[in-house]
C-alpha beads as a LAMMPS data file, in Angstrom:
LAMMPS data file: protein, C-alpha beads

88 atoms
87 bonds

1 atom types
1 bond types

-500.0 500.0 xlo xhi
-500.0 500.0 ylo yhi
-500.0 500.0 zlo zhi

Masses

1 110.0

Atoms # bond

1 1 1 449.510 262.458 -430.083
2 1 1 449.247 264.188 -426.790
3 1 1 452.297 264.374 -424.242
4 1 1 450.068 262.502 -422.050
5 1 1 449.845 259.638 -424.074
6 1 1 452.960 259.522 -425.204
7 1 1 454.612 259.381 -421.859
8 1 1 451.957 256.309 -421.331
9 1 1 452.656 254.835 -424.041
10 1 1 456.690 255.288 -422.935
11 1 1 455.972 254.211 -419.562
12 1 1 453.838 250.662 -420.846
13 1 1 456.743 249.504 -423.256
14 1 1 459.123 250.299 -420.164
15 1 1 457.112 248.029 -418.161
16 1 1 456.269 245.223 -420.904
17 1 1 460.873 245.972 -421.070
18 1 1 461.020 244.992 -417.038
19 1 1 458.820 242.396 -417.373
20 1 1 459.818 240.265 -420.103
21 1 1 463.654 240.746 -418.764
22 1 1 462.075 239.405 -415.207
23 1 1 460.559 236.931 -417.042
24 1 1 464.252 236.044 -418.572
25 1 1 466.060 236.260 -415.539
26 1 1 463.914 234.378 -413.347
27 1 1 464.593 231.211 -416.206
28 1 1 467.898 231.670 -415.695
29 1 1 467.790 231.166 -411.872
30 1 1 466.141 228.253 -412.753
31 1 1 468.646 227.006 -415.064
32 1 1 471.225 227.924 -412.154
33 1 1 469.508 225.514 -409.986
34 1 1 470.636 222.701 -412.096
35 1 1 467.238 222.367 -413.496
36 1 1 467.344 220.732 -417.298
37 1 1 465.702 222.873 -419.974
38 1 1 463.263 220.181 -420.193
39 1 1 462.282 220.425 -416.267
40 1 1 461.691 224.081 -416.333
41 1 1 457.967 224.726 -416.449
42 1 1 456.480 228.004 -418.117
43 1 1 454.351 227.055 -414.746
44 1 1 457.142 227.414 -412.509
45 1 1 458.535 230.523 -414.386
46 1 1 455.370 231.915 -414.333
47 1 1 454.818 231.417 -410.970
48 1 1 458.000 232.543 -409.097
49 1 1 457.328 236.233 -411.642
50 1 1 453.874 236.107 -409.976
51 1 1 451.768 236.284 -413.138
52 1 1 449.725 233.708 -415.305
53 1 1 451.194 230.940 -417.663
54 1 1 449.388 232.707 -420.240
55 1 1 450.886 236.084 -419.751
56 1 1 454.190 234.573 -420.746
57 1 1 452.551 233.847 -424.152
58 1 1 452.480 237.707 -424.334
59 1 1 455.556 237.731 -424.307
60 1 1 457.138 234.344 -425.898
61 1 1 455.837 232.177 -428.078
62 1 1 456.500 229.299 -426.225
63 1 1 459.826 227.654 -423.999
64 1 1 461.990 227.144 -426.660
65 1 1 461.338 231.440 -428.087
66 1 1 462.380 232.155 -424.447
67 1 1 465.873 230.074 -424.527
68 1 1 466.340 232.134 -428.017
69 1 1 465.359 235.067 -426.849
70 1 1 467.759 234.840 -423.488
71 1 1 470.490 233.433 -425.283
72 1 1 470.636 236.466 -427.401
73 1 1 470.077 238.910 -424.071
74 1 1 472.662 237.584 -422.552
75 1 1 474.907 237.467 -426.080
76 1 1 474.687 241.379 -425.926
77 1 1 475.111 241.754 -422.648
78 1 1 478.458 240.263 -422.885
79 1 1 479.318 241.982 -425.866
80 1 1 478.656 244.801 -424.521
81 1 1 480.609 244.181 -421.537
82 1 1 483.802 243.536 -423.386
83 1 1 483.212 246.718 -426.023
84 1 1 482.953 248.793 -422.462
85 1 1 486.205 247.186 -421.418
86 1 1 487.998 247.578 -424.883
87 1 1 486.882 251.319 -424.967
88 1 1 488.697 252.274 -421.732

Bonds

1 1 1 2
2 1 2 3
3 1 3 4
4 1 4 5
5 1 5 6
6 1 6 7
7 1 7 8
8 1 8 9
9 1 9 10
10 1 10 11
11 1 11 12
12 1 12 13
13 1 13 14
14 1 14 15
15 1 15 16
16 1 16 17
17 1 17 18
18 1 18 19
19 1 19 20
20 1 20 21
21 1 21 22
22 1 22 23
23 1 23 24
24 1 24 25
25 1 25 26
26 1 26 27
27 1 27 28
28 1 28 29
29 1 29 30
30 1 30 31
31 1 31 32
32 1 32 33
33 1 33 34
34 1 34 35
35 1 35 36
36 1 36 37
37 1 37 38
38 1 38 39
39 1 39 40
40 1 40 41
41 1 41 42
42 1 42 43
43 1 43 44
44 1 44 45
45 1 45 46
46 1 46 47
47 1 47 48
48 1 48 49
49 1 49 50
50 1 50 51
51 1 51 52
52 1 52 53
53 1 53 54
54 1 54 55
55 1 55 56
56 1 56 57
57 1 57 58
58 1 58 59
59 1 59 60
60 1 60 61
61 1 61 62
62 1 62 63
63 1 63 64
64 1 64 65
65 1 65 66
66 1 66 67
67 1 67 68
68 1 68 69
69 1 69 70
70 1 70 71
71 1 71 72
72 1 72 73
73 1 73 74
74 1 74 75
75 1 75 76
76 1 76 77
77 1 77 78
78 1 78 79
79 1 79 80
80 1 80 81
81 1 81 82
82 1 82 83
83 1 83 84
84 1 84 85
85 1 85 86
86 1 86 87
87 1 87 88
């Protein structure tokens, strides 16, 4: 593999990384809002991230994957949070 494409490569999995996380934390917002799980449209989601419905597909399998999948984000976020803190 060339340099070239591997810093491509690098660079498209960094922004498939940014986008999926956008994709996360623009749910959450939504969630914030006081919307029910059940109100929150892949639609609206999609929409507020400015891509297609069916891009989130490329990234989630469907609403429910997403709650997983941001549950566990946010799991290891705090974990890591309070290993940071603990390490001090």
């Amino acid at each position: 593999m060339s340099v070239r494409s591997s810093v491509l490569e690098k660079l498209r999995a960094s922004e498939r990384e940014t986008k999926r996380n956008l994709i996360m934390d623009v749910f959450i917002t939504l969630a914030e809002e006081e919307k029910s799980f059940a109100k929150i449209s892949l639609g609206e989601i999609a929409n507020a991230v400015g891509i297609s419905t069916t891009t989130i597909y490329q990234y989630f399998q469907n609403k429910e994957d997403l709650l997983v999948e941001t549950f566990m984000r946010e799991l290891q976020n705090m974990d890591d949070f309070i290993t940071d803190k603990t390490c001090v």
